[in-house]
C-alpha positions in Angstrom: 64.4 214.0 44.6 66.2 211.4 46.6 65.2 207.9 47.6 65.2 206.7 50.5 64.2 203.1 52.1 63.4 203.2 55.6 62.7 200.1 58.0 59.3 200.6 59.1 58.9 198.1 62.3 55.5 199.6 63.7 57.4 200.9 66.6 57.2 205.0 67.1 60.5 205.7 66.4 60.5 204.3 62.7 57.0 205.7 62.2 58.8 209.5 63.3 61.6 208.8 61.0 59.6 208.0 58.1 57.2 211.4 58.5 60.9 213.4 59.2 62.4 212.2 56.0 59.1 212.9 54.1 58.6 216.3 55.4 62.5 216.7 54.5 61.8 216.4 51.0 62.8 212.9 50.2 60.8 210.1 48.2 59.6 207.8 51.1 59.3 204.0 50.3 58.2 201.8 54.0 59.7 198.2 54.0 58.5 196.2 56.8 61.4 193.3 57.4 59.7 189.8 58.5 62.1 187.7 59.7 61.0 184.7 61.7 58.6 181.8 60.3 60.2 178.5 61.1 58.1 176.3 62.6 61.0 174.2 63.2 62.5 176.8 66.1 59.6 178.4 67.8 61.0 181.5 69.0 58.3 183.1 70.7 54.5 181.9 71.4 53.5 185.5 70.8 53.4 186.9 67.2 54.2 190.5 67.5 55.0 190.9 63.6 51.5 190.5 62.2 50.3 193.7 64.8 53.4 195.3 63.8 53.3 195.0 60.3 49.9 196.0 60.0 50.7 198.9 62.3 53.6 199.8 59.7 51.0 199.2 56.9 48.8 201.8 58.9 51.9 204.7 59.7 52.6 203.8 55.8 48.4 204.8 54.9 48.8 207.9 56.9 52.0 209.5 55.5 51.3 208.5 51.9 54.0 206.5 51.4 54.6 203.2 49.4 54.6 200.1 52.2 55.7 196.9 51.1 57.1 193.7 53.3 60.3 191.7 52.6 60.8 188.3 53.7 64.3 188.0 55.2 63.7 185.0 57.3 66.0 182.8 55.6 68.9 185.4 55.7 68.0 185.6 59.6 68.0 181.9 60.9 71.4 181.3 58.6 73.1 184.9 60.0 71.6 185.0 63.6 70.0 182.4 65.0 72.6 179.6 64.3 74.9 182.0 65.2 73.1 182.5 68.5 73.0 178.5 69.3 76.7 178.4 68.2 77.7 180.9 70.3 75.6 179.6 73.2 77.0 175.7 72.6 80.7 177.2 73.2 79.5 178.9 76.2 79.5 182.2 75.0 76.7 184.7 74.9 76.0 186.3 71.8 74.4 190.0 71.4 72.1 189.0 67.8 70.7 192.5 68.1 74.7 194.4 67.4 74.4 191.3 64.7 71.0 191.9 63.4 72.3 195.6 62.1 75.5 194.7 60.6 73.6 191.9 58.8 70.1 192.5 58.2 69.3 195.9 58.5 72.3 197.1 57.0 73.6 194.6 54.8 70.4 192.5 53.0 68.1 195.2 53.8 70.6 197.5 52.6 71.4 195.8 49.2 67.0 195.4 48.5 66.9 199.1 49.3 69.4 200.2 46.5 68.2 197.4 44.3 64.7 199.5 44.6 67.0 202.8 43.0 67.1 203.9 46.6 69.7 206.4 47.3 69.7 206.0 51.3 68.4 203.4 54.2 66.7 204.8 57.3 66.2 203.3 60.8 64.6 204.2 63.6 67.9 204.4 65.5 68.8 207.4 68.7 72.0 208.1 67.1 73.4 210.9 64.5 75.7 210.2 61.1 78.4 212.9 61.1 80.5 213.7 58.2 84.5 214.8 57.8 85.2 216.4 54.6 88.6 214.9 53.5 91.3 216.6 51.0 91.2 215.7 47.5 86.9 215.6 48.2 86.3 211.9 50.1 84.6 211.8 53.1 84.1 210.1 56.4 81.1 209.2 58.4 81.2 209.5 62.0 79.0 207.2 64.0 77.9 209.4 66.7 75.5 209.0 70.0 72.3 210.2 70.2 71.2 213.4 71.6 68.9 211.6 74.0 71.2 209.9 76.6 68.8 207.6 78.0 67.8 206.3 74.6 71.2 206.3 72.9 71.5 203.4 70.6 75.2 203.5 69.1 76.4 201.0 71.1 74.0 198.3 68.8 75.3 199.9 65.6 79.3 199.3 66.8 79.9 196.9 63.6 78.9 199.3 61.0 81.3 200.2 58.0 81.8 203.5 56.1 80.1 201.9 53.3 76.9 201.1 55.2 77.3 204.4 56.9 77.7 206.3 53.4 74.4 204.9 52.7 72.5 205.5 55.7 70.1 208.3 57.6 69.1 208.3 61.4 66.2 210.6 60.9 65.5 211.2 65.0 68.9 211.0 66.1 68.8 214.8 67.2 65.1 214.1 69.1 64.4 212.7 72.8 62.1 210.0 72.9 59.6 212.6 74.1 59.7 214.4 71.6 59.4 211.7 69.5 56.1 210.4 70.9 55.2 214.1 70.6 55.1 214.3 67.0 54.0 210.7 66.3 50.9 212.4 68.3 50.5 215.3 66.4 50.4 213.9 63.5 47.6 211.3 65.1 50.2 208.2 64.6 49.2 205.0 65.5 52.2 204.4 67.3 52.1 207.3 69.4 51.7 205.6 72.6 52.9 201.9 71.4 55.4 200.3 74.1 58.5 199.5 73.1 59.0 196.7 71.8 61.6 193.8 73.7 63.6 190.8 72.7 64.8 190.2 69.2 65.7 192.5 66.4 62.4 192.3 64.8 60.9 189.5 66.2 59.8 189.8 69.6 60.1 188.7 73.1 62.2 185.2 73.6 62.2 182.7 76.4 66.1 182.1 76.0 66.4 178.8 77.9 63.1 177.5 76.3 64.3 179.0 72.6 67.9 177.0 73.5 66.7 173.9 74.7 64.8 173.1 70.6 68.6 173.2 69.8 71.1 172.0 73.4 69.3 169.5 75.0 69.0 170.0 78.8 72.3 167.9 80.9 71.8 168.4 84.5 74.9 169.8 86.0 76.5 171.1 89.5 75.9 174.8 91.1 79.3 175.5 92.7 79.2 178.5 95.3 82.8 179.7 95.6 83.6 181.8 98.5 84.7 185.8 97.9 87.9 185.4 99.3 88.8 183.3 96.0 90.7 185.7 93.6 90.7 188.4 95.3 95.1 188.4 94.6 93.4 189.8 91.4 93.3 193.4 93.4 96.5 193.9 94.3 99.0 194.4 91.3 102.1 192.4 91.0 105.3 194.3 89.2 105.6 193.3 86.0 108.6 193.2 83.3 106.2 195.0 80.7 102.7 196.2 80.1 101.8 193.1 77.9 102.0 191.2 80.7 100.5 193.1 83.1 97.6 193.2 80.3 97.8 189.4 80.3 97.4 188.9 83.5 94.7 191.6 84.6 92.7 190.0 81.0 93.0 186.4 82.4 89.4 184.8 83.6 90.0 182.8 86.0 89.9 178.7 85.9 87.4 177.4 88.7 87.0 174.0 89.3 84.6 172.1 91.7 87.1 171.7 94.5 87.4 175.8 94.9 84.0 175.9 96.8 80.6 173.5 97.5 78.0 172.6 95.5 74.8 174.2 96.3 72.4 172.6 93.6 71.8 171.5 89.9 71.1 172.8 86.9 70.1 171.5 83.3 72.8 172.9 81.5 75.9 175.6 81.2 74.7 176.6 78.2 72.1 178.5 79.1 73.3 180.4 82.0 75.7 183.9 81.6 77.8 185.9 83.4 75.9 188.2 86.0 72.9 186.0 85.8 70.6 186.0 89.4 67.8 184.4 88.3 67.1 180.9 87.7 69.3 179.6 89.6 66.5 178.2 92.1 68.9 178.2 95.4 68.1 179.2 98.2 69.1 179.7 102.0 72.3 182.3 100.8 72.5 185.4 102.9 73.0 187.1 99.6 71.4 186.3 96.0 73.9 183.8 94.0 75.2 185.4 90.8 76.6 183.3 88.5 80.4 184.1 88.1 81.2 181.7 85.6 80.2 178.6 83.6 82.6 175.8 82.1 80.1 174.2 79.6 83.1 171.3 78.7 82.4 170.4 82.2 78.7 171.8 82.3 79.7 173.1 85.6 78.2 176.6 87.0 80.3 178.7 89.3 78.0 181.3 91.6 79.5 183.8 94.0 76.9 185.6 96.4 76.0 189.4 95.8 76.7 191.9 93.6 80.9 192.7 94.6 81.5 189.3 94.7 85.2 189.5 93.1 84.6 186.9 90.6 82.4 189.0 89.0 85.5 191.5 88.1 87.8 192.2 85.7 89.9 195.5 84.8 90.9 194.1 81.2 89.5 192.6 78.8 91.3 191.7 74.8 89.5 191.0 71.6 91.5 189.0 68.6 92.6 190.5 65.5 89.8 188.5 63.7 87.4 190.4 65.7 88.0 194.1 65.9 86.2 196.6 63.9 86.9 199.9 63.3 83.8 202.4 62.0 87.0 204.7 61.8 89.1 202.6 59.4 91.8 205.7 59.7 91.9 206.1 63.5 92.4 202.1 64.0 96.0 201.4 65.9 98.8 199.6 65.0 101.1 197.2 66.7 102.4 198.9 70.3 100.0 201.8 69.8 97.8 203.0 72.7 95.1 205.2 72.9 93.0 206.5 75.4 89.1 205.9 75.4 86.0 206.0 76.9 84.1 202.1 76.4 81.4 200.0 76.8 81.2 196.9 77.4 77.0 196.6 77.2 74.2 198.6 76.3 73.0 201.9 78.3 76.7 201.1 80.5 77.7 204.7 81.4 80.9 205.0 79.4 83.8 204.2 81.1 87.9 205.8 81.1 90.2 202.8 79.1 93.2 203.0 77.2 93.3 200.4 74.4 96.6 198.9 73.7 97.3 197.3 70.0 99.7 194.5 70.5 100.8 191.0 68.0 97.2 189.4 67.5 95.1 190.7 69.3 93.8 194.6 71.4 93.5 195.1 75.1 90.9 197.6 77.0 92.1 198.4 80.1 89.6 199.9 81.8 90.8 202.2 85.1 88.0 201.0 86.7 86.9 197.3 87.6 84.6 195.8 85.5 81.5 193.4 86.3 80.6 190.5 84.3 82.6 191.1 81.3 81.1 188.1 79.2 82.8 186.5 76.7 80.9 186.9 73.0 79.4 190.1 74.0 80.6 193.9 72.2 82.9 195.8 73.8 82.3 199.6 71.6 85.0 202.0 72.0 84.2 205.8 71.7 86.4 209.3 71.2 83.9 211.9 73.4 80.6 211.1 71.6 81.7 209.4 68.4 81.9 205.6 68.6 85.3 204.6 66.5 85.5 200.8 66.8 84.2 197.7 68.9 85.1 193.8 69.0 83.7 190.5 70.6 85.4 190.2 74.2 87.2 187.0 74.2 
């Protein structure tokens, strides 16, 4: 009988996955994964892992499976949340929940799970594992979408390898959400009806600037409001001598400074703002809502734009560096000069959108056909062939 080691969070889904696999016929262990108790970073007033592990303790009761809970809070505040002020201090926004898979879930979680003889992990996850049966009897593992649309999660798992794949089950991958909360009540689940949970991998809602502020100290700043007629030449398309260029160019943020529009207010610090962002702002008397377009945290500067097609909030390309790319499909990934054509993502639930990657010295361009808003530095961009995602990188 196989092993498996699935993350029980006290959520539905991992409650469903864990009766799945049992009725399945595999040997069921439930590990619940607590990962936040530093007193020195509060990260949320609320403490949602003592319900949810003793709703996991519960699902665990009910099934007849072995329940146990691992302490991987020191893994988690060296892996994600000094990566999240890090990425925050250089003015980038980080995505710890793409993080929080590749290196909790599916790397230290992982490794306890096999250290417990365990032949597979299991998630919760709406996504599927496909596998390609190779010549001389290798395989590889597709990382495909769920069959639920409005619920597919590939997008988070986009920094997955073939060796954490090779290891791995997504027991409800082929269910809707209703139909998951259909069997959690059936079989008279706790969880059944249990809202899903928000924020953090794990741990819960967070009150970002609040959560930021233990680590970058507020610095009041300027609100700049630059007009729409600024970079708009970013619409028309010049003739170029080659496509790197033209990649260049279309890729290229551009470089505000105070004297492109009027300062509207003040803030308490770049740092904690992101592209897109409407709220918190506090400024009013606009005959549209300010969006922030873009924030210089050298400077601790703010640049706003009002409403939604504001063309600062637009881009067509985007590039991540070499150091950055990943490809779940290690055979499909491109060369030097190589193209190829893709549907992307650039955050989660985005419908997918027509872009043609282009591999060039040092780094790869997504050209998207069509314009994209608030491409944000430090978030994923996942790149998929139909439903299978093949690769992803942090834009730059």
């Amino acid at each position: 009988m196989k092993k498996v080691v699935i993350g029980l969070s006290g959520g539905v889904d991992s409650s469903v996955a864990a009766y799945l696999l049992k009725e399945q016929g595999y040997d069921v262990i439930g590990l619940f994964m607590k990962n936040w108790h530093d007193d020195s970073v509060t990260i949320s007033e609320e403490c949602p892992w003592l319900e949810d592990s003793n709703d996991a303790l519960i699902v665990a009761e009910k099934l007849g499976i072995p329940f146990q809970t691992v302490d991987l809070s020191v893994e988690y505040k060296e892996r994600i949340v000094d990566y999240m002020f890090r990425e925050y201090k250089m003015g980038r926004t980080p995505n710890p929940d793409v993080l929080c898979n590749r290196e909790i879930k599916f790397d230290v979680f992982l490794k306890i799970a096999l250290q417990l003889g365990a032949d597979f992990v299991a998630t919760g996850h709406y996504c599927r594992k496909g596998t390609l049966h190779n010549l001389h009897g290798t395989e590889t593992y597709q990382l495909l979408a769920g069959k639920d649309d409005n619920k597919d999660q590939s997008y988070f798992l986009c920094q997955l390898s073939q060796q954490q794949l090779a290891k791995t089950l997504f027991p409800i991958g082929e269910l809707t959400k209703p139909q998951v909360r259909e069997i959690a009540a059936e079989m008279n689940l706790i969880t059944a009806d249990k809202k899903d949970s928000q924020g953090l991998c794990f741990i819960g809602k967070v009150r970002l600037p609040e959560f930021l502020q233990q680590q970058l100290k507020p610095k009041t700043g300027k609100i700049v409001e630059v007009p729409a007629a600024f970079g708009t030449y970013k619409r028309a398309t010049p003739t170029f001598s080659n496509k790197e260029i033209e990649l260049e160019f279309f890729a290229e943020k551009p470089a505000y400074t105070i004297n492109d529009g009027k300062v509207v207010g003040e803030h308490q610090g770049a740092h904690y703002f992101t592209k897109g962002q409407r709220k918190g702002l506090h400024v009013g008397g606009t005959k549209e809502p300010l969006f922030v377009i873009d924030t210089d945290v050298k400077e601790n500067v703010i640049y706003t734009g009002q409403g939604k097609s504001h063309p600062g909030l637009y881009r067509r390309t985007l590039f991540v560096n070499e150091q950055e790319i990943h490809w779940v499909r290690t055979d499909l990934s491109l060369k030097s000069d190589e193209t190829l054509k893709v549907k992307a993502r650039i955050r989660y639930r985005q419908a997918l959108q027509d872009a043609i990657l282009y591999k060039v010295e040092g780094r790869i361009y997504v050209d998207f056909r069509e314009m994209q808003s608030a491409i944000t530095e430090g978030q994923f961009v996942a790149w998929y062939l139909d439903d299978e995602l093949i690769g992803s990188g942090v834009i730059s």
